[in-house]
C-alpha positions as CSV (number, residue, x, y, z in Angstrom):
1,X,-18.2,-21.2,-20.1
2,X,-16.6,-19.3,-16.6
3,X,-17.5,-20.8,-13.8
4,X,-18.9,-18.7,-10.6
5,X,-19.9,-18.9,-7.1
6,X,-22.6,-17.6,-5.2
7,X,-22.2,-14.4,-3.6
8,X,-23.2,-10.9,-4.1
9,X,-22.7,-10.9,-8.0
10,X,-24.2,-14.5,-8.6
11,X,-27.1,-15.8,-7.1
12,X,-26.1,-19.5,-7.9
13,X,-23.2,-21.8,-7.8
14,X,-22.0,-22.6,-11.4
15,X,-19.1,-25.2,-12.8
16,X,-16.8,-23.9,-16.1
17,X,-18.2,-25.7,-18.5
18,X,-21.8,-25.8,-17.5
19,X,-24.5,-24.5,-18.7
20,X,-26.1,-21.7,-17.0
21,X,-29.9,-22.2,-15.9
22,X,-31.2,-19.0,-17.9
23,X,-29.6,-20.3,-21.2
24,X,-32.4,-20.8,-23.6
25,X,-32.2,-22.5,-26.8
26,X,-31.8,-20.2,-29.5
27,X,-28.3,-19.4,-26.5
28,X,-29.9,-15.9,-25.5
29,X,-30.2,-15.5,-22.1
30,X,-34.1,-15.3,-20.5
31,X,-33.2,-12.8,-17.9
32,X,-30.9,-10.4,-19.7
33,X,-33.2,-7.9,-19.0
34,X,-33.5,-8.7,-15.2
35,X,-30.4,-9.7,-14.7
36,X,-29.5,-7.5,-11.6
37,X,-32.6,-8.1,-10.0
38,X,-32.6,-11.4,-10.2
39,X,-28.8,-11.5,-8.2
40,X,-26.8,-12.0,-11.7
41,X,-25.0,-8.4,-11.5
42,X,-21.7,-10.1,-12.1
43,X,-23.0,-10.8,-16.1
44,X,-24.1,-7.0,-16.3
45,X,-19.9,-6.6,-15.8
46,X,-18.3,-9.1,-18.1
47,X,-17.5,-8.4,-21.4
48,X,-16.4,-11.7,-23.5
49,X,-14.9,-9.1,-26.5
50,X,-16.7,-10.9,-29.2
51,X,-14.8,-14.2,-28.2
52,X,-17.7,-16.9,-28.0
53,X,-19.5,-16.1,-31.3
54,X,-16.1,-16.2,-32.9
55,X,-15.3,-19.7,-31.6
56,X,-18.7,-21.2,-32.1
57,X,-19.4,-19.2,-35.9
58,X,-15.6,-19.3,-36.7
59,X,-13.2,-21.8,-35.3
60,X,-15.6,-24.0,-34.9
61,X,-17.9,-23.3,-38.4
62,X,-21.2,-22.9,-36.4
63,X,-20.8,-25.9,-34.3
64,X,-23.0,-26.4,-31.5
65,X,-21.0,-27.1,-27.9
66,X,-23.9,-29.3,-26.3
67,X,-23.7,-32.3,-29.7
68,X,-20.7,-33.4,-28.4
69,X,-18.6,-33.8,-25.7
70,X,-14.9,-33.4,-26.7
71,X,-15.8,-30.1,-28.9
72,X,-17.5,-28.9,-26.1
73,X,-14.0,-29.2,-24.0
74,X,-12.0,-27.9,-26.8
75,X,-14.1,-24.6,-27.2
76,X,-14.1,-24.6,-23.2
77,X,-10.6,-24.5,-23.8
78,X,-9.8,-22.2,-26.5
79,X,-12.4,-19.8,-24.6
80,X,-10.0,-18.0,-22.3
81,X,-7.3,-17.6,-25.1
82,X,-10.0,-16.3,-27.8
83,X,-10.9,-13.6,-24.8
84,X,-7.3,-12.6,-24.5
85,X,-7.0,-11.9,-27.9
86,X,-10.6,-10.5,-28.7
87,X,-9.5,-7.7,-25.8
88,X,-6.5,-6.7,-27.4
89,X,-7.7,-6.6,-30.6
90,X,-10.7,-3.6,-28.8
91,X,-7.9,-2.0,-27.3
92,X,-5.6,-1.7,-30.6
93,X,-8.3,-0.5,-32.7
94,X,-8.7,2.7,-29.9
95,X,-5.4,2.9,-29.8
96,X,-5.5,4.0,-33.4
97,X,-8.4,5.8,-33.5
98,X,-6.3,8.2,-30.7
99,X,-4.7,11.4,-32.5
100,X,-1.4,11.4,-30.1
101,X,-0.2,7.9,-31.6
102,X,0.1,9.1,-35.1
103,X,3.7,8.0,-34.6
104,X,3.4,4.7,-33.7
105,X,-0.1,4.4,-36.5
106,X,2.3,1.4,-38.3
107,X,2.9,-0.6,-35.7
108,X,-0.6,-0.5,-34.0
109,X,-1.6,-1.6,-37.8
110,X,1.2,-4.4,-37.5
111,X,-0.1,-5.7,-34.1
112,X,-3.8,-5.4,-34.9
113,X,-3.6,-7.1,-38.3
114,X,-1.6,-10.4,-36.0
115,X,-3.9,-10.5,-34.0
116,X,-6.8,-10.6,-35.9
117,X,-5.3,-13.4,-37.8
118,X,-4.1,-15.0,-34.7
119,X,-7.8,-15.6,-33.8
120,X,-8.7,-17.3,-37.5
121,X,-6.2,-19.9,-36.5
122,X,-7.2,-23.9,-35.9
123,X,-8.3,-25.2,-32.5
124,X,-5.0,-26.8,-32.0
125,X,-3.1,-23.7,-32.5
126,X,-4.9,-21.5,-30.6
127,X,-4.6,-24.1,-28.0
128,X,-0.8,-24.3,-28.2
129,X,-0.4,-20.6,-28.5
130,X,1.6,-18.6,-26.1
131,X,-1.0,-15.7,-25.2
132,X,0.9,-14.3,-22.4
133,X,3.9,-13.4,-25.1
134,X,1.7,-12.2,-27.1
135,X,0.0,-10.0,-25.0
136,X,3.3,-8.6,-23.4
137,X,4.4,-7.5,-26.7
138,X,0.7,-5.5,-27.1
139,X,1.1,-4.0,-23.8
140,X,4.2,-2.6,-24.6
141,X,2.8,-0.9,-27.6
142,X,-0.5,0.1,-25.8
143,X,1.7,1.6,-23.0
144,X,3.8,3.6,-25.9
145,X,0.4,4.7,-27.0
146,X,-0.7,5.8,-23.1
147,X,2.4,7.5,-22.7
148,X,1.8,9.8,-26.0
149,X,-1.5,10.5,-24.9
150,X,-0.4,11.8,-21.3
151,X,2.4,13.6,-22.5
152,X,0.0,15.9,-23.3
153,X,-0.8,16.9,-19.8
154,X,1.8,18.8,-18.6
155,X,1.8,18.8,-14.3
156,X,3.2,16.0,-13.0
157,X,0.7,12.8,-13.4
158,X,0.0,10.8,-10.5
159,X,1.1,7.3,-11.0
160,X,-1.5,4.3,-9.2
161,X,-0.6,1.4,-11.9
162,X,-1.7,-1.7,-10.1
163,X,-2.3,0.3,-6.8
164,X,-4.6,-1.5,-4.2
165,X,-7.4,2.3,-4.2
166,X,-10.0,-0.1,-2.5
167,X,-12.4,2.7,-0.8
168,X,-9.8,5.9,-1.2
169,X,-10.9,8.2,-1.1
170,X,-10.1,10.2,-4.2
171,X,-13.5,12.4,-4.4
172,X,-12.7,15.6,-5.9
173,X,-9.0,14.3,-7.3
174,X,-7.2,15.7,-10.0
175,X,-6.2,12.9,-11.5
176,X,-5.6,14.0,-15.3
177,X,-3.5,12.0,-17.1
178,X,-2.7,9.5,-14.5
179,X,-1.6,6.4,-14.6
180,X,-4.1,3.9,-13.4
181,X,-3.4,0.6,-15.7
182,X,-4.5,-2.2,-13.2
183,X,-5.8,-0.5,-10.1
184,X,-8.3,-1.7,-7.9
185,X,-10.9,1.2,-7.2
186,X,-13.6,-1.3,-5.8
187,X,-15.9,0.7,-3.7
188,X,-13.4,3.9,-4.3
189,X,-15.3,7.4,-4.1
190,X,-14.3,9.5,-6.8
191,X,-17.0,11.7,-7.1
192,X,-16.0,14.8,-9.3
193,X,-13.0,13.8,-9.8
194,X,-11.3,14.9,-12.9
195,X,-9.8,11.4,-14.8
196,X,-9.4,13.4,-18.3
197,X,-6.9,12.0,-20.7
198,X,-6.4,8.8,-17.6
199,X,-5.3,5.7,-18.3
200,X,-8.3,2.9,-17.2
201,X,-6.8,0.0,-18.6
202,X,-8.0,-3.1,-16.4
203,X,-8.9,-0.7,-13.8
204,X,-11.4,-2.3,-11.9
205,X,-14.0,-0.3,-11.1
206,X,-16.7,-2.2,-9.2
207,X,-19.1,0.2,-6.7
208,X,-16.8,2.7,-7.4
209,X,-18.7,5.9,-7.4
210,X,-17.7,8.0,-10.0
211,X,-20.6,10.7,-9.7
212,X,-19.9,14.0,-11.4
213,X,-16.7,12.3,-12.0
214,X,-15.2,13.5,-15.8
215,X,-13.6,10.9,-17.8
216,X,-14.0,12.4,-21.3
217,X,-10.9,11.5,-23.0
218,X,-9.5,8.6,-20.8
219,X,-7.5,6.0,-22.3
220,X,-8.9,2.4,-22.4
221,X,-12.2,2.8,-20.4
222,X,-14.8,-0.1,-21.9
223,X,-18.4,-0.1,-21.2
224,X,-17.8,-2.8,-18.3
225,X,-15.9,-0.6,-16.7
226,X,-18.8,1.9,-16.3
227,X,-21.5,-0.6,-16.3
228,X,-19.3,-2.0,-13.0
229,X,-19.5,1.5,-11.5
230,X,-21.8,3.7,-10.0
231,X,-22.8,7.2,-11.9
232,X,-25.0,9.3,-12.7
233,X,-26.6,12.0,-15.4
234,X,-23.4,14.2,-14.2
235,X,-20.8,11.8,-15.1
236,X,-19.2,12.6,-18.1
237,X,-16.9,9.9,-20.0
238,X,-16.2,9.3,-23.6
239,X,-19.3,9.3,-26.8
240,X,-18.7,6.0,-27.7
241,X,-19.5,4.8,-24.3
242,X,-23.0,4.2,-23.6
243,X,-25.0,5.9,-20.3
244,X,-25.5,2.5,-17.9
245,X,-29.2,2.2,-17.5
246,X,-29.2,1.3,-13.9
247,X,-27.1,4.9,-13.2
């Protein structure tokens, strides 16, 4: 379990490995529903991929973490790596759902079907496993995929990979087909700004205000992503997203 401190997305102090307060039994949470109003907007943002019901149904054959003490550091442990590989895993699968990749379909296939049995492995692999390898091999693949994708835009494409966008202001940008793998757009306003065909990957995107913004057919943009944002009924973004309720 992530640890996290009091501040504007957390209304408590919390150790990894501790329980939260509003974990009930059955391990739903008893404020999901509230969860921004009652200061927990930091959970609305954080997408575990899948990873904890793997460990605890999968590696761990339905375990529970609070019966004893060293499985409870073990699944600690193999949390973060679980995470790392749940995530890569979304972003193969959209990777081969994209039409512009056609070329590359075996090799997303390759990597996806690794992966996948990467994460059916024993505590003690996963735990000795070199995710940061691993991962750099994906990216390289899931950057191939971007660049396929972009190529289809044909001005020049505005490269911000990792760029430090904190508040820019970007509002009406044309920013089709850029490259925005890794930027920080925390509190950025990019209202009706065009992102078509952009690539979001691990673009952080919290109090950004993407109002009126378009990001049908961007690359890599997970619910998070929005959830972390702020919209509206104008913002446009891709079907198998879902409209944040607090837009």
């Amino acid at each position: 379990m992530p640890a996290f401190s009091a501040s504007v997305d957390f209304a408590i102090n919390k150790n990894a490995g501790q329980a939260c307060p509003n974990l009930q039994a059955d391990f739903r949470c008893g404020i999901h529903t509230r969860l921004r109003q009652q200061g927990f907007r930091g959970c609305t943002v954080y997408d575990c991929f899948g990873a904890g019901q793997k460990i605890s149904q999968v590696t761990f054959h339905g375990q529970d973490w609070r019966q004893g003490k060293n499985t409870s550091k073990q699944m600690f442990a193999i949390f973060p790596i679980m995470r790392d590989l749940h995530e890569l895993l979304w972003y193969l699968t959209e990777a081969l759902a994209l039409l512009a990749t056609h070329s590359i379909h075996d090799k997303l296939k390759l990597a996806l079907q690794e992966t996948e049995h990467l994460t059916h492995q024993s505590p003690d692999v996963l735990l000795a496993l070199d995710v940061a390898a691993h991962r750099q091999t994906i990216n390289a693949l899931l950057l191939r995929a971007s660049e396929l994708v972009r190529a289809e835009v044909q001005h020049k494409k505005k490269d911000y990979r990792g760029a430090d966008l904190i508040g820019a202001k970007l509002r009406g940008a044309n920013l089709k087909g850029a490259n925005l793998r890794g930027a920080c757009l925390i509190g950025a306003d990019l209202r009706d700004a065009n992102l078509q065909m952009a690539d979001l990957i691990g673009a952080d995107f919290r109090d950004a205000n993407i109002k009126g913004a378009n990001l049908t057919g961007s690359i890599f943009l997970i619910q998070s992503q929005l959830d972390a944002a702020k919209g509206d009924t104008s913002t446009k973004f891709p079907s198998s997203l879902t409209r944040p309720a607090h837009w």
